[in-house]
C-alpha positions as CSV (number, residue, x, y, z in Angstrom):
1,X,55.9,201.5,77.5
2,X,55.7,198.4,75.3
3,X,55.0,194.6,74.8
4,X,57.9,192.2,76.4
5,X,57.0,190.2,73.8
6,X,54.1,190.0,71.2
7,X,53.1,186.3,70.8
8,X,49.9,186.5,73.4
9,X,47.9,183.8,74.4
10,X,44.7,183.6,72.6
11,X,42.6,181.4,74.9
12,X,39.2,179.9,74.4
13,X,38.8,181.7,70.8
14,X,34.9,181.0,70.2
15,X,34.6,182.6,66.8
16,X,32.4,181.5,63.6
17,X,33.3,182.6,60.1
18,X,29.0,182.6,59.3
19,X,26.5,182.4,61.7
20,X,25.6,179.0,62.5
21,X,21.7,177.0,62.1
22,X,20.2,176.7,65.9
23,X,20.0,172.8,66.0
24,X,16.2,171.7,65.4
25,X,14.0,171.7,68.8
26,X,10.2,170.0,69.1
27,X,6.8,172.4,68.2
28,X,6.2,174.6,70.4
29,X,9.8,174.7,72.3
30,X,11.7,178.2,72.7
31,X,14.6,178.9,70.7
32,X,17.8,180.1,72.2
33,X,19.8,182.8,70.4
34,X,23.9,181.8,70.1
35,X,26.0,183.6,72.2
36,X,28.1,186.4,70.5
37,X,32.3,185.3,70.3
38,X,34.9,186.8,72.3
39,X,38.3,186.4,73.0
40,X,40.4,186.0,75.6
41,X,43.8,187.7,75.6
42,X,46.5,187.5,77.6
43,X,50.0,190.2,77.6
44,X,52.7,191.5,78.9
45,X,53.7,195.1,80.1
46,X,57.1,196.8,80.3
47,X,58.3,200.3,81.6
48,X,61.6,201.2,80.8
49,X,62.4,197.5,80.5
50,X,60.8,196.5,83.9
51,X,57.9,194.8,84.1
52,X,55.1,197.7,85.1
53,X,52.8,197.3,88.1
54,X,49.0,199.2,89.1
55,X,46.2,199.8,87.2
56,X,46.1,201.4,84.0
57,X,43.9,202.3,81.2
58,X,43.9,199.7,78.1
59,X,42.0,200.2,74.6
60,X,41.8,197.1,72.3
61,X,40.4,197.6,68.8
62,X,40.1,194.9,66.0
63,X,41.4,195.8,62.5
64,X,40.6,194.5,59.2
65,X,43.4,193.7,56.7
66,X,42.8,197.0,55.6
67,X,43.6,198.8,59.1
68,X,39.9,199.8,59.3
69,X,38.9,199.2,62.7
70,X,36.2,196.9,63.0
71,X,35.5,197.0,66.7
72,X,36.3,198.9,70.0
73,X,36.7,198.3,73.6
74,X,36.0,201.5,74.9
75,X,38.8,202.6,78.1
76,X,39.5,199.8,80.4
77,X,41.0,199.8,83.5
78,X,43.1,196.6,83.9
79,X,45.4,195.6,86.9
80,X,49.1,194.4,86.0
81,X,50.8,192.3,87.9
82,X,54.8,191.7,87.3
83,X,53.9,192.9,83.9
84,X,51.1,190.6,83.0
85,X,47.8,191.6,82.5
86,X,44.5,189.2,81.0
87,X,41.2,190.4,80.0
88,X,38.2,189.0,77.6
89,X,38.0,191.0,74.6
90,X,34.0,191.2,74.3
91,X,32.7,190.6,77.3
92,X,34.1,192.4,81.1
93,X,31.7,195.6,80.2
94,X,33.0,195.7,76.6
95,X,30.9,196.3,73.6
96,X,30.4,193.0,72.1
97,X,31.8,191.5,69.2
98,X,29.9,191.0,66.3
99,X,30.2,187.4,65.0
100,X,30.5,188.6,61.3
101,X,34.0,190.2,62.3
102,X,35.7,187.2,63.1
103,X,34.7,186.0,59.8
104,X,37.3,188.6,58.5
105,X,40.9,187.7,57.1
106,X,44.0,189.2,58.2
107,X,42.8,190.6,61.4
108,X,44.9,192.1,63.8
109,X,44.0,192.9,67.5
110,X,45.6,196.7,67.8
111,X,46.0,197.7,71.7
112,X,46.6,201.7,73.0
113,X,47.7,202.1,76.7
114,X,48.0,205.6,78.6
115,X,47.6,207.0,75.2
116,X,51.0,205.0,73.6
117,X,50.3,202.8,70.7
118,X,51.9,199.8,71.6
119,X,53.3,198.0,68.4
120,X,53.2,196.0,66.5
121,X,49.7,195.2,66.2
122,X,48.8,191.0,67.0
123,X,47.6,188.8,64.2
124,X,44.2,186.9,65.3
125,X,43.5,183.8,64.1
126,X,40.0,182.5,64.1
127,X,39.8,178.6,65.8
128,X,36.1,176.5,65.5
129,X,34.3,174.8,68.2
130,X,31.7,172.1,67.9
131,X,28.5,173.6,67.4
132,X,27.0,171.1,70.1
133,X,29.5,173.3,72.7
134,X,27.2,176.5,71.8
135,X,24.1,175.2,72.8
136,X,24.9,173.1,75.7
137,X,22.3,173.5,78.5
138,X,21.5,172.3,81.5
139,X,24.1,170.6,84.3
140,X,25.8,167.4,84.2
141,X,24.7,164.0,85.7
142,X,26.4,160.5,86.4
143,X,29.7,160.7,87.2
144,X,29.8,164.1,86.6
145,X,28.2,167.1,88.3
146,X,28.0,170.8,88.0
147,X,27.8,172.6,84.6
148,X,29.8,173.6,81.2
149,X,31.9,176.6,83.3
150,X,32.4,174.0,86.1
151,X,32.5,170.1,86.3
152,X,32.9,167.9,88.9
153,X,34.1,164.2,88.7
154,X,32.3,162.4,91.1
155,X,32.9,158.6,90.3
156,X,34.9,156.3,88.1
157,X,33.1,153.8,86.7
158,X,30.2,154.0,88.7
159,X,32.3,153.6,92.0
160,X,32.0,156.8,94.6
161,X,35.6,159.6,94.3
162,X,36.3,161.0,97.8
163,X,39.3,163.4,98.2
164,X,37.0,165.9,100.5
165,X,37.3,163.4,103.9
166,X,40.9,163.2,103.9
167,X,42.4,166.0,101.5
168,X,45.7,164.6,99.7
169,X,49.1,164.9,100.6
170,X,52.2,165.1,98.2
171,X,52.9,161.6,97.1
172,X,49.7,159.7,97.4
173,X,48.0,158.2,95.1
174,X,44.4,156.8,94.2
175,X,43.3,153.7,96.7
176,X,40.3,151.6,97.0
177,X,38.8,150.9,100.1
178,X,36.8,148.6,99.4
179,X,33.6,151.2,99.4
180,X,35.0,154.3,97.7
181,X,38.1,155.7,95.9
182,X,40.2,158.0,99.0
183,X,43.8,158.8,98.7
184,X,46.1,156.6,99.8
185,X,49.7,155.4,100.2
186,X,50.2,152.4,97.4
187,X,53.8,150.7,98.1
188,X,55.5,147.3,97.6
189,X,57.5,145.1,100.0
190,X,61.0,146.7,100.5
191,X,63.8,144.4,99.0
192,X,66.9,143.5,100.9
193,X,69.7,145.9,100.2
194,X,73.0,144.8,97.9
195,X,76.0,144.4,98.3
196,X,78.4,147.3,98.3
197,X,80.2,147.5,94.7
198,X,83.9,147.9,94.6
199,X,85.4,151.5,94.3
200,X,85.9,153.0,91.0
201,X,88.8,155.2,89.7
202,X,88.9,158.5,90.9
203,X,87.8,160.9,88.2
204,X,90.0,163.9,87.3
205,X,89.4,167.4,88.9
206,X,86.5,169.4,87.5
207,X,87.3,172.7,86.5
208,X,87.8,175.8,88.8
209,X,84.5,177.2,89.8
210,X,83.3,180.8,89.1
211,X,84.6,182.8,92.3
212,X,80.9,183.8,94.3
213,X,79.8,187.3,94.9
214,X,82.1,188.7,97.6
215,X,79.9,189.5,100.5
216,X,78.8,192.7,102.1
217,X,80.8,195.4,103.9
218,X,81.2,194.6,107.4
219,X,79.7,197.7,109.1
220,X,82.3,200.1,110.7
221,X,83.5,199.8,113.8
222,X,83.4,202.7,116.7
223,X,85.5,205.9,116.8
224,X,87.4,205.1,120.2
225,X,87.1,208.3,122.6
226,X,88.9,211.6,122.1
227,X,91.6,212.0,124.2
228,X,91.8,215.0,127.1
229,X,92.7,218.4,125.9
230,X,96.1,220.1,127.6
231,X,96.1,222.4,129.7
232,X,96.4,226.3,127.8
233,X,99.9,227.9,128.3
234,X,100.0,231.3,130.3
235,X,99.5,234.3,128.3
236,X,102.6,236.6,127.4
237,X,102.5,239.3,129.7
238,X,101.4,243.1,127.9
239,X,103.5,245.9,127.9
240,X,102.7,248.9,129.4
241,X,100.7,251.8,127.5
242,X,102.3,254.9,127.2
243,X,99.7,257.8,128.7
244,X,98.1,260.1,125.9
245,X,99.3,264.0,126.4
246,X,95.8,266.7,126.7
247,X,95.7,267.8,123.8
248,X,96.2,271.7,123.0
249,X,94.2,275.0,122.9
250,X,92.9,275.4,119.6
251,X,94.5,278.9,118.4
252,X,92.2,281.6,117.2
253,X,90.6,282.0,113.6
254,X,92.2,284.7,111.8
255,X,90.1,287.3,110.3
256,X,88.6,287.4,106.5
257,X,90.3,289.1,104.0
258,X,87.9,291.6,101.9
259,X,86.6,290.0,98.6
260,X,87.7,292.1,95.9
261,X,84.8,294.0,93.5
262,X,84.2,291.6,90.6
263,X,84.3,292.9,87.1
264,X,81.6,293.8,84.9
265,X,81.4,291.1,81.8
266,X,81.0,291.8,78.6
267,X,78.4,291.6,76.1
268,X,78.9,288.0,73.6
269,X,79.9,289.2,70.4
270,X,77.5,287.8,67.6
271,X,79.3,284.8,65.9
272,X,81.2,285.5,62.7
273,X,80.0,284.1,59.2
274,X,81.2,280.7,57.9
275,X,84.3,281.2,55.2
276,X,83.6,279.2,52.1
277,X,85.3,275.7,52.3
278,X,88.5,275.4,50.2
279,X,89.6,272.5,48.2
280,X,91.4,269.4,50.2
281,X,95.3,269.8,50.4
282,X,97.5,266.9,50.0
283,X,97.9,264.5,53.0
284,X,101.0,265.6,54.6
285,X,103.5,263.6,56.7
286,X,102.7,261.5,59.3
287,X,104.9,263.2,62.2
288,X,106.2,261.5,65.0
289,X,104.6,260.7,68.2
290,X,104.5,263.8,71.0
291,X,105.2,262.5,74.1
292,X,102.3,261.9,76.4
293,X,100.3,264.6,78.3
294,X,99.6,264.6,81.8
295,X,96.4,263.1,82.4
296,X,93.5,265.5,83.7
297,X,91.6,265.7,86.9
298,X,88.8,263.4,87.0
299,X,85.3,264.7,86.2
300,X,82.5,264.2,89.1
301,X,80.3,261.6,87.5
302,X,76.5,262.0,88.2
303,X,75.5,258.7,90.7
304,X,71.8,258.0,90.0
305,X,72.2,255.2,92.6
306,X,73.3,257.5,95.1
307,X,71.0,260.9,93.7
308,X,67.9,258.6,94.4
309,X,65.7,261.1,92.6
310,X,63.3,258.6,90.9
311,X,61.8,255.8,93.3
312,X,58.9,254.7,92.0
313,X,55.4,254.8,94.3
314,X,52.5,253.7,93.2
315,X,50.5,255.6,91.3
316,X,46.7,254.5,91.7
317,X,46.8,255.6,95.5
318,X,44.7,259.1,96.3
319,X,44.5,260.1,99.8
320,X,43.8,264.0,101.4
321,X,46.3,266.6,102.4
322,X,48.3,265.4,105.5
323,X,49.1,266.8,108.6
324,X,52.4,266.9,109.6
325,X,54.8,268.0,112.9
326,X,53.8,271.7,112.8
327,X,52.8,275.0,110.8
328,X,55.2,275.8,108.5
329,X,56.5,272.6,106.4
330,X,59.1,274.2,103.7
331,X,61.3,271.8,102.1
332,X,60.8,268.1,100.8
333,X,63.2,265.3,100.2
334,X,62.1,262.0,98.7
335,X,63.9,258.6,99.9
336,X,62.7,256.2,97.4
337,X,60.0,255.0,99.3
338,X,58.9,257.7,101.8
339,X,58.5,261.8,101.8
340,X,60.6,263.6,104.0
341,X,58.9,267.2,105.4
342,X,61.0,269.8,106.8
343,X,58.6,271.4,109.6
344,X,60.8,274.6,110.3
345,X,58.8,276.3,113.4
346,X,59.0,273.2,115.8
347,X,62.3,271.7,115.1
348,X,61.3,267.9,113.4
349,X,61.3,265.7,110.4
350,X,58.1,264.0,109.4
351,X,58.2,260.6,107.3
352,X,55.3,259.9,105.0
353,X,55.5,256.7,102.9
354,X,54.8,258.0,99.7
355,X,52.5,255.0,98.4
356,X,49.9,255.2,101.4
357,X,50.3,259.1,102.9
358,X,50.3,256.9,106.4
359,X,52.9,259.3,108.7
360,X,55.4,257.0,109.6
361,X,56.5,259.2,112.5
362,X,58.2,262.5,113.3
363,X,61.2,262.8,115.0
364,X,63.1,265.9,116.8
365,X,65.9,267.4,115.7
366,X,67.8,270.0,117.3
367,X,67.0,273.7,115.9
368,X,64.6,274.7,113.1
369,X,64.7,272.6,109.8
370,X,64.6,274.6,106.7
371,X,65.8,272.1,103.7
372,X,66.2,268.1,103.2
373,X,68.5,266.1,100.8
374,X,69.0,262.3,100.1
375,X,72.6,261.2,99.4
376,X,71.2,257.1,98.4
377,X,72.0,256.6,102.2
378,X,71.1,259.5,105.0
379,X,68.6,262.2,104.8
380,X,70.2,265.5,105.4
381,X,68.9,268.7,106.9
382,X,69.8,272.5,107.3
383,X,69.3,273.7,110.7
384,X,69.1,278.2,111.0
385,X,71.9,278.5,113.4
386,X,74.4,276.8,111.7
387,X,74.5,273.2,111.1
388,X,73.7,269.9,109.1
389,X,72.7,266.6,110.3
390,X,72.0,263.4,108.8
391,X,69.3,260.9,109.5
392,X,68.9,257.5,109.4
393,X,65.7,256.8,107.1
394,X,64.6,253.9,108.8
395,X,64.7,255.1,111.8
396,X,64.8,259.0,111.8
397,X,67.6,259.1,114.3
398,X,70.5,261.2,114.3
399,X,73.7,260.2,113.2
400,X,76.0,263.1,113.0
401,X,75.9,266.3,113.4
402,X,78.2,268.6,111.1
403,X,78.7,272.9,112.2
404,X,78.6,275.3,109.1
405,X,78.3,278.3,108.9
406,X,75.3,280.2,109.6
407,X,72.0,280.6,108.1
408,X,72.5,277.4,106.3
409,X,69.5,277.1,103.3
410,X,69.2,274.8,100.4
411,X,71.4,271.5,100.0
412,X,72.0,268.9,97.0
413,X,74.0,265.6,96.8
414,X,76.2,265.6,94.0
415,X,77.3,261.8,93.8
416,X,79.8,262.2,96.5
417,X,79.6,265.5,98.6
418,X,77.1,267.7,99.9
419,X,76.6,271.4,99.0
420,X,75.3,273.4,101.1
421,X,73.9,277.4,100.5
422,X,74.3,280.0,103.1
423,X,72.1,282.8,103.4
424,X,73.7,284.9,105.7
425,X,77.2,284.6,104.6
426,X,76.7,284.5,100.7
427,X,78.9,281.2,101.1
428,X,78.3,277.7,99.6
429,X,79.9,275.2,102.0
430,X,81.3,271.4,100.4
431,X,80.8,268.5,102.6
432,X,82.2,264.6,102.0
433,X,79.0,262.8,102.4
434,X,80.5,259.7,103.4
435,X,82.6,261.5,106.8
436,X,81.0,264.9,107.1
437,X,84.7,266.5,106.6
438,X,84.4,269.9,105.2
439,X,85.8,269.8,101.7
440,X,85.6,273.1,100.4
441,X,84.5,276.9,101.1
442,X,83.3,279.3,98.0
443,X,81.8,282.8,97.9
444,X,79.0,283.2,95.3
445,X,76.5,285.8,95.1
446,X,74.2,288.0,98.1
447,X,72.0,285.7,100.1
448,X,72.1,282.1,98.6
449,X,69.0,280.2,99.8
450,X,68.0,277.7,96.5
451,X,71.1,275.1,95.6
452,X,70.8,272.8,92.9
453,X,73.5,270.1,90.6
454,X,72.2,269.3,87.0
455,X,75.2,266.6,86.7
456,X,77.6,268.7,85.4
457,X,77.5,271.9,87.4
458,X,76.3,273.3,90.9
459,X,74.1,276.1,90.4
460,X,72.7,278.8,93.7
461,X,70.2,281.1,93.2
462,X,71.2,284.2,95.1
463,X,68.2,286.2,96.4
464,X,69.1,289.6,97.1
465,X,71.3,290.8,93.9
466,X,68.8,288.6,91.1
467,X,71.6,286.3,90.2
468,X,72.6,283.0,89.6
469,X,76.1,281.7,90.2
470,X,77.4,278.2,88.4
471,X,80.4,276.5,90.3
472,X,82.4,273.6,89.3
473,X,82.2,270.5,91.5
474,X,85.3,269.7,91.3
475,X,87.0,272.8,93.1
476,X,84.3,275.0,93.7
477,X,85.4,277.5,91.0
478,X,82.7,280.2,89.8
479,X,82.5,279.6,86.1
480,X,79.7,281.9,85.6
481,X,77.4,284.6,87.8
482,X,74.2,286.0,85.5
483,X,71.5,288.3,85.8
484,X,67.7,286.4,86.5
485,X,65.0,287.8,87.9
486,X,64.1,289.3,91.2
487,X,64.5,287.8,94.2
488,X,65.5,284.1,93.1
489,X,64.9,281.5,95.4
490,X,64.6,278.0,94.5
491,X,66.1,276.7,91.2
492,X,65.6,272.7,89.3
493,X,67.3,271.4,86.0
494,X,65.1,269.2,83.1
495,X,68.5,267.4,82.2
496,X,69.5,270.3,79.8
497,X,68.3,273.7,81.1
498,X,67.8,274.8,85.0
499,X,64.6,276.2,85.6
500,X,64.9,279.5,88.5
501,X,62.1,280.3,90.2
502,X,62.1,284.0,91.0
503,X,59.7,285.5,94.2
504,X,59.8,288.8,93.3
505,X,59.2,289.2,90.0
506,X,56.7,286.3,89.8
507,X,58.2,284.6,86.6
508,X,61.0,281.9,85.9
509,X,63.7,282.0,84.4
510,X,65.6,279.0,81.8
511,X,69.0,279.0,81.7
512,X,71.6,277.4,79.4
513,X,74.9,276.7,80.9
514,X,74.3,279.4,83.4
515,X,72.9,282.1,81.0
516,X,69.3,283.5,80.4
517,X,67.3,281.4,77.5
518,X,64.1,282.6,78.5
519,X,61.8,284.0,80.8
520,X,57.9,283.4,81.5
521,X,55.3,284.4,84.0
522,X,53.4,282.7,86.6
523,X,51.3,283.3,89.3
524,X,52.1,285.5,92.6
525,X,54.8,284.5,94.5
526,X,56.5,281.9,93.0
527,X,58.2,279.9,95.7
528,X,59.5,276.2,94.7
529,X,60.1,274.6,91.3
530,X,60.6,271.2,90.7
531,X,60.9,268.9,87.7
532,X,58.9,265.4,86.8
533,X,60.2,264.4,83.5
534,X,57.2,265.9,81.5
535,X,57.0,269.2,83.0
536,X,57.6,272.3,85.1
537,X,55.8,272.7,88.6
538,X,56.0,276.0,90.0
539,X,54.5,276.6,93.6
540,X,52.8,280.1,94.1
541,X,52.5,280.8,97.7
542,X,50.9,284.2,97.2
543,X,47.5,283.5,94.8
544,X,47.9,279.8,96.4
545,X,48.2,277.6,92.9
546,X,50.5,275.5,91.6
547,X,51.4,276.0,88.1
548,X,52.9,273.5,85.1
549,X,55.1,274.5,82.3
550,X,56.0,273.0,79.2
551,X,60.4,272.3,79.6
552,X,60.4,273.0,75.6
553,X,59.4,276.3,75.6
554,X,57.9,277.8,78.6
555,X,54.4,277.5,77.7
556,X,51.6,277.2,80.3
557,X,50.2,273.8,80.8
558,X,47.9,274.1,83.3
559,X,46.8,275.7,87.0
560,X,46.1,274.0,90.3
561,X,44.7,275.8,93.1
562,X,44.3,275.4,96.6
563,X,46.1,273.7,99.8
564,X,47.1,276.4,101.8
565,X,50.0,278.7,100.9
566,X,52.0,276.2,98.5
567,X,56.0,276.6,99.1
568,X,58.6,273.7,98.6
569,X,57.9,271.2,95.8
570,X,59.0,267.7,95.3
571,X,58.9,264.3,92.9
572,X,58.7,261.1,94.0
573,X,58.8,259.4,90.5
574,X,54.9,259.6,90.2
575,X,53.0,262.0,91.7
576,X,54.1,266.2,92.6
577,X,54.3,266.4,96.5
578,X,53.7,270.4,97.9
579,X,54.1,271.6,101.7
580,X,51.3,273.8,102.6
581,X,53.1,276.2,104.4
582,X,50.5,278.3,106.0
583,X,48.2,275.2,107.1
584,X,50.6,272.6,108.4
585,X,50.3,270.0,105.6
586,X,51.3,268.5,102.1
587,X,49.3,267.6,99.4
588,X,50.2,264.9,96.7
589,X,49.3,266.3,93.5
């Protein structure tokens, strides 16, 4: 925003380099104090080279040759019109102007608007006035009326001026009537007209004109009317569909081989001592290049998208143990926003959103739920007689329903397929989570109920012969079956060690890579075991606690009691969920 130029108008500059003598007045008569100067000033105001428009808010200041300002409008708010704006410096609501400031050389009238300094600052230069002009008083008389700020002429030479009877017209001039001075039409006689004067030469042609602005686009005329589509062509005729045969009787299921004993294995020897190393050799021949191997099967990568173990609920939420379908809740699975419950005596899933503890609803499946998974997708359930189905989390419907074999217990997601443990059989059975196609069949130990996948290996814990058995994911191979304690039944890995919880013997048991790191007691009964990234939770159904290891070594942390016969145990990225089996409800801990 600046000046469009910076040569203002200084109008009606009353200023006095010294105060000046009153003039003399009789004994006895008042005196009258001189007005103090101002200035009228006159600008103009650009904004981005256009002349601005509105109100805005001016400060004027006068500076001495030094810069020092001498005097100060205060904010004013000044209309602009096309980019000029007027004002009286010292008067409209101003601070006045003390008359010894105009009395200063080299002054320069410095002028701030919206907070911009416009530049550069104007030179004022000081003009004189009569003296007689500051102390006029009074109103005029004669030919004259009205005052100083406005005069009237109201005769010349003592003859009466009347231009308010008959208001002029453009071309009239001043007339005398005889009585007053009116406007009037003043013309002479018209003259007879000349004669015509001969032609001159024609003058030579003037020069081409610039060609004019071409005119505007004429607009565009209307789209004429869309002809009438065709009629369609007949459709090709279809061939005829050849009839689909019945399909066959299935043929019967051969019977099971008998699984062979397995070995005993043999103690680990203790590692030998480390030789001494011996001096570098020289660097041998580079050899030549081997051809190249076959590349080897790919490793099952561990999904956390897909596990879903860690959806975060809010934390600052407390609510009391919740009801759910029926007596008997046993396993938990945990969606990333809601707690599933497994209610195994009245065949149904209860959904709890895991921020609130509001039940979002229960819903029937078809036998006896024992455990839940979540593959990122589905929840997933064991049924006792022998199947799985999964569940649409939003909502709680069925969508498939897969047969196993029976007595079907704990299940995990590994990233692509579901494993599922079977008590009865002593068989863990491999299901494609994405079609429900059974991948794979493996025998592991007596009675697998707890099932568990610590991203590398699947682990079950095998309750009636106190052993663990780790299978590969890729083929199901046993890599490893070890001694725990008795009666294993549910089993959870930190990220380095998996943690078994064993019912009989009332401990747990660490293992590394499938063998025994250590063993520690707990309560009575220990039941489920579950990890939450700081510690161990083990739930005792039998003295009714819950108890919390340290992962490092085993060492007890602390004891929770109460709830009602505490049996599956689950994380839902902050808080401990436990099914109460005995009462019918869970309890966020």
């Amino acid at each position: 925003m600046r000046h469009a130029f910076l040569s203002p108008t200084l109008a009606l500059l009353i200023a006095s380099l010294g105060p000046l003598a009153p003039p003399a007045h009789a004994a006895g008569t008042a005196t009258t104090a001189a007005p103090l100067p101002s200035l009228a000033y006159q600008g103009r105001l650009l904004q981005s080279g256009v002349a601005a428009n509105g109100s805005f808010p001016f400060t004027f200041s006068i500076l001495d040759s030094t810069g020092t300002e001498q005097w100060n409008s205060g904010a004013q708010s000044l209309a602009v019109t096309d980019g000029l704006y007027s004002t009286v410096l010292g008067s409209d609501g101003m601070t006045p102007i003390p008359a010894s400031v105009l009395g200063l050389s080299g002054l320069t009238l410095h002028i701030t608007v919206s907070g911009q300094v416009l530049s550069p600052d104007v030179s004022i230069v000081p003009a004189f006035q009569a003296q007689s002009a500051w102390y006029l008083l009074g109103s005029f008389g004669g030919d004259l009326s009205g005052t100083q700020n406005q005069t009237l002429l109201m005769n010349l030479q003592g003859l009466p001026l009347d231009l308010t009877t008959t208001a002029p017209t453009t071309g009239q001039a001043l007339v005398f009537n005889g009585t007053k001075w009116i406007a009037g039409t003043v013309g002479g006689t018209v003259g007879a007209t000349g004669a015509t004067g001969a032609t001159g030469p024609q003058g030579p042609a003037g020069a081409t004109g610039v060609q004019g602005v071409a005119g505007p686009t004429g607009a565009t005329g209307l789209t004429g009317a869309t002809g009438a589509t065709g009629p369609q062509g007949p459709a090709g005729a279809t061939g005829p569909t050849g009839a689909i045969g019945p399909q066959g009787v299935a043929g019967p299921t051969g019977a099971t081989g008998p699984t062979g004993a397995q070995g005993a294995i043999g103690l680990q020897g203790l590692p030998g001592l480390t030789g001494a190393t011996g001096s570098q050799g020289p660097a041998g021949p580079t050899g030549s290049t081997g051809p190249t191997g076959a590349q080897g099967a790919a490793s099952v990568a561990n999904n956390p998208l897909r596990l879903a173990t860690l959806g975060w609920a809010q934390a600052n939420m407390a609510f009391p143990d919740i009801t759910v379908g029926g007596l008997q809740p046993i396993g938990m699975a945990f969606d990333g926003t809601n707690m599933w419950v497994a209610n195994s005596n009245n065949s149904s899933v209860t959904k709890i959103n895991a921020s609130t503890g509001v039940v979002q609803g229960t819903y029937g499946v078809a036998a006896n739920p024992n455990y839940l998974s979540f593959d990122g997708i589905y929840i997933w359930a064991t049924l006792t007689p022998g199947y799985v189905v999964k569940l649409d989390p939003a909502t709680g419907t069925v969508v498939s329903t897969y047969a196993v074999d029976p007595g079907p217990e704990g299940i995990v997601f590994d990233g692509a397929n579901m494993w599922v443990a079977h008590q009865s059989t002593g068989y863990v059975t491999k299901l494609n989570a994405s079609t429900g196609v059974i991948v794979g069949h493996y025998k592991v130990g007596n009675q697998p109920i707890g099932i568990t996948f610590d991203g590398n290996y699947i682990y079950t814990a095998n309750f009636a012969d106190g052993t663990v058995t780790t299978l590969s994911p890729l083929n199901g191979s046993v890599i490893h079956t070890g001694p725990v304690g008795t009666n294993p039944i549910a089993l959870a890995s930190d990220g380095v060690h998996v943690w078994v919880a064993n019912q009989g013997s009332n401990n747990v048991t660490e293992l590394g890579n499938g063998y025994v790191v250590g063993t520690f007691a707990v309560g009575n009964t220990p039941q489920g075991i579950a990890f939450d990234g700081t510690s161990i939770w083990v739930a005792d159904t039998g003295d009714n606690s819950i108890w919390k290891l340290s992962p490092a070594d085993g060492s007890f942390v602390a004891n929770i009691t109460g709830g009602g016969g505490p049996y599956g145990i689950a994380f839902d990225g902050t808080k401990m969920w436990v099914t109460n089996m005995a009462v019918g409800t869970v309890s966020r801990r």
